[in-house]
N, C-alpha and C positions, 0 to 999 in steps of 0.2 A: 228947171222943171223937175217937179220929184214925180217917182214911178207911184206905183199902190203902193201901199200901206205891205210890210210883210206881214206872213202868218201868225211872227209872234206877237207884233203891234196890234194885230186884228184881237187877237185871243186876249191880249190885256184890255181893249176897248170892249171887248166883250165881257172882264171879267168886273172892270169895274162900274160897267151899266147894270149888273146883276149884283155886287156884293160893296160900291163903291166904289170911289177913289182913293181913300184911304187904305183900304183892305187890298185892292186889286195888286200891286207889288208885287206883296210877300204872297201870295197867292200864284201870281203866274210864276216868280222864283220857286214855289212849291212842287207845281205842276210841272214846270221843266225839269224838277228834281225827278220826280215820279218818271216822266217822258223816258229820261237818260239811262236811269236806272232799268227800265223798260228795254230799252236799244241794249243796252249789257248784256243783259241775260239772253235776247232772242235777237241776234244779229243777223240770223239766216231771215228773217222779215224783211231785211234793207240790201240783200242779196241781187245783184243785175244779173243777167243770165235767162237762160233756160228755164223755163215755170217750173216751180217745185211740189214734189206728192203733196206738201205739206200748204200748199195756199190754195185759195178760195177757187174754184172753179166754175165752170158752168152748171157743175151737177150739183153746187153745192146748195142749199136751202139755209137763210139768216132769218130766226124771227125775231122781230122787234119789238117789245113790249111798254108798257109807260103803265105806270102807276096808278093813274087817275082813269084807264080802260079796261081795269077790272069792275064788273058788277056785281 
């Protein structure tokens, strides 16, 4: 018996219902370039411990905007 699918499995099935099968690959190889290079630079994001000044908290406020919900 196999478990779920991982995160990256998901994000490739994701990527190639959105841009193909052909494309999705070298796309999620992209993405994880981007991801890693991401984790480099801000390590203190992947930090266990004690909450930090520097993350998201109760007081914090996230807007979300999308393109097509400007009038």
């Amino acid at each position: 018996m196999t478990g779920p699918p991982s995160p990256r499995d998901r994000i490739h099935d994701h990527l190639a219902f959105l841009y193909g099968p052909d494309r999705a690959p070298a796309l999620a190889e992209r993405l994880d370039a981007i991801l890693r290079d991401f984790h480099r630079r801000n390590p203190h994001l992947t930090e266990r411990g004690p909450a930090r000044r520097d993350r998201l908290t109760e007081k914090d406020a996230v807007l979300i905007t999308y393109g097509d919900q400007v009038t």
